[in-house]
C-alpha positions as semicolon CSV with decimal commas, in nm:
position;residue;x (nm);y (nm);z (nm)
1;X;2,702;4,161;1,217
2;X;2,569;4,109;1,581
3;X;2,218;4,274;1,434
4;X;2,188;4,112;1,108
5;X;2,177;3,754;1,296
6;X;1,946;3,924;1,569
7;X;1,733;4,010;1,262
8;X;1,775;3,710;1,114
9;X;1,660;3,501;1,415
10;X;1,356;3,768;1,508
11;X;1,215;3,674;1,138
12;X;1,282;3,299;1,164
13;X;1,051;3,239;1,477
14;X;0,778;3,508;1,370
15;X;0,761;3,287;1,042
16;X;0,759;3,000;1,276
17;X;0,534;3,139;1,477
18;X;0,286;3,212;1,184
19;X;0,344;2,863;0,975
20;X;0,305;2,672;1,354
21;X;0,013;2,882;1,524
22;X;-0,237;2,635;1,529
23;X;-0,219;2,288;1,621
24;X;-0,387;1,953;1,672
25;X;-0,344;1,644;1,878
26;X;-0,366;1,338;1,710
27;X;-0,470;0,999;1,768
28;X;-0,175;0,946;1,999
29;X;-0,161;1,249;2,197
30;X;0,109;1,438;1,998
31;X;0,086;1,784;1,908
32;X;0,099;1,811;1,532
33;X;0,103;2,156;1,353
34;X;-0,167;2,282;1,113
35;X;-0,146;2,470;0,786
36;X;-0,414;2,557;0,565
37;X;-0,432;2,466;0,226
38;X;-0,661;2,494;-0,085
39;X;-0,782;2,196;-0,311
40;X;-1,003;2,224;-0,580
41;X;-1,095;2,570;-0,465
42;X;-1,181;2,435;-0,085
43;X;-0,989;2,620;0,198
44;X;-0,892;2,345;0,464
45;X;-0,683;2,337;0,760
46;X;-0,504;1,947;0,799
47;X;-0,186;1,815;0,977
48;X;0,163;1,932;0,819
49;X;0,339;1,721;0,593
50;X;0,049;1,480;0,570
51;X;0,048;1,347;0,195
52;X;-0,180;1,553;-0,063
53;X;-0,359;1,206;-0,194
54;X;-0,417;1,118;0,146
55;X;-0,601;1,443;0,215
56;X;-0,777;1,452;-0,113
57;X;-0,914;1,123;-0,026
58;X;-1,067;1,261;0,288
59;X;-1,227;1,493;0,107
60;X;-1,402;1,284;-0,128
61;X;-1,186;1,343;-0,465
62;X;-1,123;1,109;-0,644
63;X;-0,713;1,054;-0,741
64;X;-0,646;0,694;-1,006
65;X;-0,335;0,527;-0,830
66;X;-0,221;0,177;-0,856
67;X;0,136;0,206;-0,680
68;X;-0,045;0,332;-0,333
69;X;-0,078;0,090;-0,016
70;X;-0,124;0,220;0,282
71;X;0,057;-0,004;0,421
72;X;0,389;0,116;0,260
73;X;0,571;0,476;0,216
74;X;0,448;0,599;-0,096
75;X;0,681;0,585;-0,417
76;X;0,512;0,751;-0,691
77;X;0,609;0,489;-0,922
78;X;0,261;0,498;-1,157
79;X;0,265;0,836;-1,197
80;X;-0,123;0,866;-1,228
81;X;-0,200;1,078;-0,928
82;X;-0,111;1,377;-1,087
83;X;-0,190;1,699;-0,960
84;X;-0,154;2,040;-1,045
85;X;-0,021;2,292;-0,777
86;X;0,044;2,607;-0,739
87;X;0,243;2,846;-0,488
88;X;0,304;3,200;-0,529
89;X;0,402;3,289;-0,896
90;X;0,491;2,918;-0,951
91;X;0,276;2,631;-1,107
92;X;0,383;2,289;-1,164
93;X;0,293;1,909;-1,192
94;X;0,401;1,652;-0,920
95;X;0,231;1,346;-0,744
96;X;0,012;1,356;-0,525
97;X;0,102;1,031;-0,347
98;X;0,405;1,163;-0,245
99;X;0,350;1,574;-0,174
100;X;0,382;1,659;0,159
101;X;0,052;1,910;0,242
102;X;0,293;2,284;0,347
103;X;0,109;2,650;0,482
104;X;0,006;2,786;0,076
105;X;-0,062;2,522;-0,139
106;X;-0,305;2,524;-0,376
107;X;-0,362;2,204;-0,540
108;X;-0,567;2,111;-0,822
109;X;-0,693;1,751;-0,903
110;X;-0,903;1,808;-1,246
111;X;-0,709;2,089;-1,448
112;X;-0,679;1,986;-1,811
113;X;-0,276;1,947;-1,789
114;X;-0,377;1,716;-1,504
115;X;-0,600;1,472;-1,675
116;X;-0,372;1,498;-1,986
117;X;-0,089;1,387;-1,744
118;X;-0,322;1,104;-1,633
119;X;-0,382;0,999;-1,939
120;X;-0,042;0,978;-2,130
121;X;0,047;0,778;-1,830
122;X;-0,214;0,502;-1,823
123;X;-0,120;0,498;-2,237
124;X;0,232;0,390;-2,156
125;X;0,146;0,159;-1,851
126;X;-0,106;-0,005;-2,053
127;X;0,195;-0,054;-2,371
128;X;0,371;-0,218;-2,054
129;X;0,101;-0,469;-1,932
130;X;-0,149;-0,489;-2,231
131;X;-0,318;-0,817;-2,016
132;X;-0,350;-0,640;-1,713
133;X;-0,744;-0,575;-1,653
134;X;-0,731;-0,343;-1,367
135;X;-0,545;-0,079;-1,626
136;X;-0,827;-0,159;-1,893
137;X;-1,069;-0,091;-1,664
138;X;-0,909;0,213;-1,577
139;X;-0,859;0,318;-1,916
140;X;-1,256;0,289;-1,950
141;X;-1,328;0,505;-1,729
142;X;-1,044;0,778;-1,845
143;X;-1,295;0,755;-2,191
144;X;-1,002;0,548;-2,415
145;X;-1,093;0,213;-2,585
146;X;-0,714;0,120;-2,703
147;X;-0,342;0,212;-2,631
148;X;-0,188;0,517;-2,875
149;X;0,113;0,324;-2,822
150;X;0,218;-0,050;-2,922
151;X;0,250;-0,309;-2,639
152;X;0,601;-0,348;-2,567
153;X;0,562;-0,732;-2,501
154;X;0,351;-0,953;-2,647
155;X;0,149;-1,025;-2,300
156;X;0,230;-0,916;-1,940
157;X;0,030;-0,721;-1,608
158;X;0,343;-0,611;-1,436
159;X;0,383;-0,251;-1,439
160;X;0,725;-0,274;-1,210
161;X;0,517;-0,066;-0,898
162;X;0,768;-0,199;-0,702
163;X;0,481;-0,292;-0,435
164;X;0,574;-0,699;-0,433
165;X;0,979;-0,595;-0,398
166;X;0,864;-0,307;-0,121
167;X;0,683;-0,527;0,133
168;X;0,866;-0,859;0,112
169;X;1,165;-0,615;0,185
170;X;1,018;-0,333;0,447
171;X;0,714;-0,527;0,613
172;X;0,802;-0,927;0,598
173;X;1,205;-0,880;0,615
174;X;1,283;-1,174;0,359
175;X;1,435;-0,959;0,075
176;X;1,334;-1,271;-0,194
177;X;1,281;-1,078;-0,472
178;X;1,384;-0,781;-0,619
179;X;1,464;-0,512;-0,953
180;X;1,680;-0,642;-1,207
181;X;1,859;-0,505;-1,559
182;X;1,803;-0,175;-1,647
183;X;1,651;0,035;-1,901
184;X;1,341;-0,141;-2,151
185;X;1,519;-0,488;-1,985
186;X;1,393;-0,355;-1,629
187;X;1,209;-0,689;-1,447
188;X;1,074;-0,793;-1,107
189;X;1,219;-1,119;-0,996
190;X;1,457;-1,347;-0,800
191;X;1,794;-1,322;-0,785
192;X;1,962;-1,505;-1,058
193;X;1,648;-1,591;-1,213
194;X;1,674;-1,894;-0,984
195;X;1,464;-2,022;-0,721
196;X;1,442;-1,748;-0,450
197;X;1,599;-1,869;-0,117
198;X;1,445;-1,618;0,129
199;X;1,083;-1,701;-0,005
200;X;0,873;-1,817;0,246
201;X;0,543;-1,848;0,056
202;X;0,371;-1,563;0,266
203;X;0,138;-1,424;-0,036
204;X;0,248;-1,082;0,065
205;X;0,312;-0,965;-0,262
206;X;0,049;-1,146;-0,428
207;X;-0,178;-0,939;-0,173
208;X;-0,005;-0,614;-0,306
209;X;-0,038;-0,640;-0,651
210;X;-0,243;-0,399;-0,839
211;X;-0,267;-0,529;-1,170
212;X;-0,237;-0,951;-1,051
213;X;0,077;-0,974;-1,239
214;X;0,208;-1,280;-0,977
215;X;0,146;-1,639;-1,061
216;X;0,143;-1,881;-0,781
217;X;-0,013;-2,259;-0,787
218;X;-0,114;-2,460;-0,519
219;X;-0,033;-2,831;-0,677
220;X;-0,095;-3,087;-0,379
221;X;0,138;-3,067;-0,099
222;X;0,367;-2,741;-0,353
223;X;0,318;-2,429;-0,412
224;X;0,483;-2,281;-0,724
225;X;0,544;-1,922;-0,725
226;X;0,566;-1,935;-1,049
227;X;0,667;-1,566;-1,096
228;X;0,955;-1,646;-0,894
229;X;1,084;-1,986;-1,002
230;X;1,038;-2,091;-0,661
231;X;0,861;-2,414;-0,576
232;X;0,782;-2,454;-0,184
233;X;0,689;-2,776;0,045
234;X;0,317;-2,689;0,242
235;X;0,249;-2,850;0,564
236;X;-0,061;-3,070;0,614
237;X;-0,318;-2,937;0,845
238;X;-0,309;-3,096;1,163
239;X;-0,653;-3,159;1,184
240;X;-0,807;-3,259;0,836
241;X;-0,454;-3,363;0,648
242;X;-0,520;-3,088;0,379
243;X;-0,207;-2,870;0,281
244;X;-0,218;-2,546;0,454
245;X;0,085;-2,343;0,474
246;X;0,442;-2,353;0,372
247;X;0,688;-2,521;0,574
248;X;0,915;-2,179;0,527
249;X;0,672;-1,980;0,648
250;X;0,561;-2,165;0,959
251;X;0,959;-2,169;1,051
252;X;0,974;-1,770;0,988
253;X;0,649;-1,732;1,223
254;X;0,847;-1,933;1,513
255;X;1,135;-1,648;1,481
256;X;0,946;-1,398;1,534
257;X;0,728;-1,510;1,817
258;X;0,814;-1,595;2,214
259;X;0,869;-1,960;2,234
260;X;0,553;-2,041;2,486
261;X;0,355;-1,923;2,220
262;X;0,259;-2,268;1,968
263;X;0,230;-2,201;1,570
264;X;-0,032;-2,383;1,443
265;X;-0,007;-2,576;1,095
266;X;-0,409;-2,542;1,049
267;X;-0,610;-2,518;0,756
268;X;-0,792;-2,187;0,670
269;X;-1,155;-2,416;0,723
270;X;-1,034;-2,574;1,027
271;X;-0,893;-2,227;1,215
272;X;-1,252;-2,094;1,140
273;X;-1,395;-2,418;1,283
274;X;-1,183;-2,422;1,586
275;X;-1,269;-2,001;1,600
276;X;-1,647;-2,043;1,579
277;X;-1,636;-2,362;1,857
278;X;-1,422;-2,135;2,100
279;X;-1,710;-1,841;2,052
280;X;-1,979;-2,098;2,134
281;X;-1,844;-2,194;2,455
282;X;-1,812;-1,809;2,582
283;X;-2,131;-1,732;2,454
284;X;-2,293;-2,032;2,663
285;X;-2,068;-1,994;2,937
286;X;-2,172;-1,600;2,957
287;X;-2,542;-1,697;2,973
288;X;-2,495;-1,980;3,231
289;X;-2,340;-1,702;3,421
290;X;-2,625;-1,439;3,326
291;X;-2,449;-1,243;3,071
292;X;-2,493;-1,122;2,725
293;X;-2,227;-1,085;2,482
294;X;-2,327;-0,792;2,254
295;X;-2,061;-0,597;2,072
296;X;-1,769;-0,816;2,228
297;X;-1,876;-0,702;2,602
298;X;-2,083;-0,871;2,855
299;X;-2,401;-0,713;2,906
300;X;-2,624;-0,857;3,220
301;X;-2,905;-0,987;3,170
C-alpha cells in the first residue's frame, strides 16, 4: 500500500514537473507556466489556461465572435468561434472563446466541420435577429446571401449574448436588467416588463451590444431606454444648460467615489472645452518655465 502511494506521488510531480518546466513572468511579475500547443499546424509555447481565441488572435487568425468583450469572462453564448481540436486519439468541436490553452492541444480554426459549424450557427442567429446588420454582414463574408431558416420574429437584432445583462451585473453592479421566460419565449429585459429601478442610464450595455439591438432616446431633458421601459431625468450641464447625464447616474458616481472628490454634471462639449483650456495653461506655463511638453513629459529646452 505504502509503495503504490509512493508510486503514485513519484509520477504525479514528474508529470508536474514535465507539464510545468518552463515558465514566464508576466506583466505583473508572476510566474505563469508554459505549455506548448499547435494551431493550424504552428507549434507555440503561451501561458497555461490562457483562452484558445485569445491566442489565435495573437497569432493573426481570424475567429467570427459576437458574444466576446474583453472586458467580461467569456460565455460562449454565439457559438461561432468554433474550433476543431484534437488530443491524443480524440477529436472534437468546442469554442474557442472559452478553451483554456493545456500541454497537447492541437487546435484547428479552418477544418471543414469547423466552418460548417460556423455556418449553421450564423443561419439560426440570423432566423433570431433577421434586422440585425452586423450578422448580415457577417453572413457576407461566410459566402450566404439569405437565411436556410425562417425568421422566428417578424423583426428583431437581439441575439440574447447576454453581454447587456453581463456588465450591468459584473462591471456597473446595478443588476437592471436581466433573462426572462424560457424556451422560444427567452427575452432580455427588466424585471416585470416594467420600468427598471436599478437603471442608471450608464450606456453600458448599449456600448456592449454586438448586433445594436438596444433602443435608447435622448428627448430633451429624458432619456428613454426604450428597450427597457425605463424613462430617466438628465441633468443640465452646468456650464451651457444642455442635458448631459442622468440624474441616477451622477448619484451612483458619488457612491463610489471619496467625498472630497466633486462629480461634475458637464456636457460631453464642455468637459472637452474645460480639458483643452487646462492643457493650454501647462503647455504655456512649461515654456515660461523653459520646458517642452512632448509625449506627456517635460523636455528642456
Amino acid at each position: 500500500m505504502r509503495q503504490s502511494a509512493r508510486r503514485l506521488r513519484r509520477a504525479a510531480a514528474q508529470s508536474a514537473k514535465q507539464s510545468l518546466s518552463a515558465w514566464r513572468r508576466d506583466g505583473k511579475g508572476i510566474a505563469v507556466a508554459l505549455v506548448k500547443t499547435v494551431i493550424d499546424g504552428r507549434e507555440i509555447e503561451v501561458e497555461r489556461d490562457r483562452w484558445a481565441l485569445d491566442v489565435a488572435r495573437d497569432l493573426g487568425i481570424t475567429i467570427p465572435t459576437l458574444c466576446n468583450h474583453p472586458a467580461l469572462e467569456p460565455y460562449g453564448a454565439c457559438r461561432l468561434c468554433v474550433v476543431e481540436v484534437t488530443r491524443g486519439k480524440w477529436t472534437w468541436l468546442t469554442t474557442s472563446c472559452d478553451l483554456p490553452i493545456r500541454e497537447g492541444l492541437s487546435i484547428r480554426t479552418d477544418t471543414p466541420a469547423t466552418l460548417k459549424a460556423r455556418r449553421t450557427a450564423l443561419e439560426l442567429l440570423w432566423a433570431e435577429a433577421p434586422d440585425a446588420v452586423e450578422i448580415q454582414r457577417m453572413a457576407r463574408a461566410m459566402g450566404m446571401q439569405k437565411p436556410r431558416f425562417a425568421p422566428r420574429v417578424r423583426e428583431g437584432r437581439c441575439i440574447l449574448c447576454g453581454l447587456c445583462v453581463r456588465v450591468c451585473r459584473d462591471l456597473i453592479g446595478a443588476s437592471a436588467i436581466g433573462f426572462a421566460q424560457r424556451g422560444t419565449d427567452r427575452r432580455i429585459g427588466s424585471p416585470f416588463n416594467i420600468a427598471a429601478k436599478g437603471c442608471i442610464g450608464c450606456m453600458a450595455c448599449v456600448s456592449v451590444c454586438p448586433t445594436d439591438a438596444i433602443r435608447v432616446v435622448d428627448d430633451g431633458c429624458v432619456r428613454h431606454m426604450e428597450t427597457f421601459n425605463t424613462d430617466l431625468e438628465l441633468a443640465t450641464c452646468e456650464v451651457c444648460g444642455r442635458p448631459s447625464v442622468p440624474l441616477r447616474l451622477l448619484e451612483f458616481i458619488r457612491t463610489k467615489l471619496p467625498e472630497e472628490i466633486p462629480v461634475s454634471s458637464l456636457c460631453q462639449r464642455c468637459r472637452r472645452s474645460r480639458t483643452a483650456a487646462s492643457l493650454s495653461d501647462v503647455t504655456a506655463v512649461a515654456s515660461q518655465l523653459g520646458y517642452v511638453l512632448e509625449g506627456g513629459a517635460a523636455k528642456a529646452k
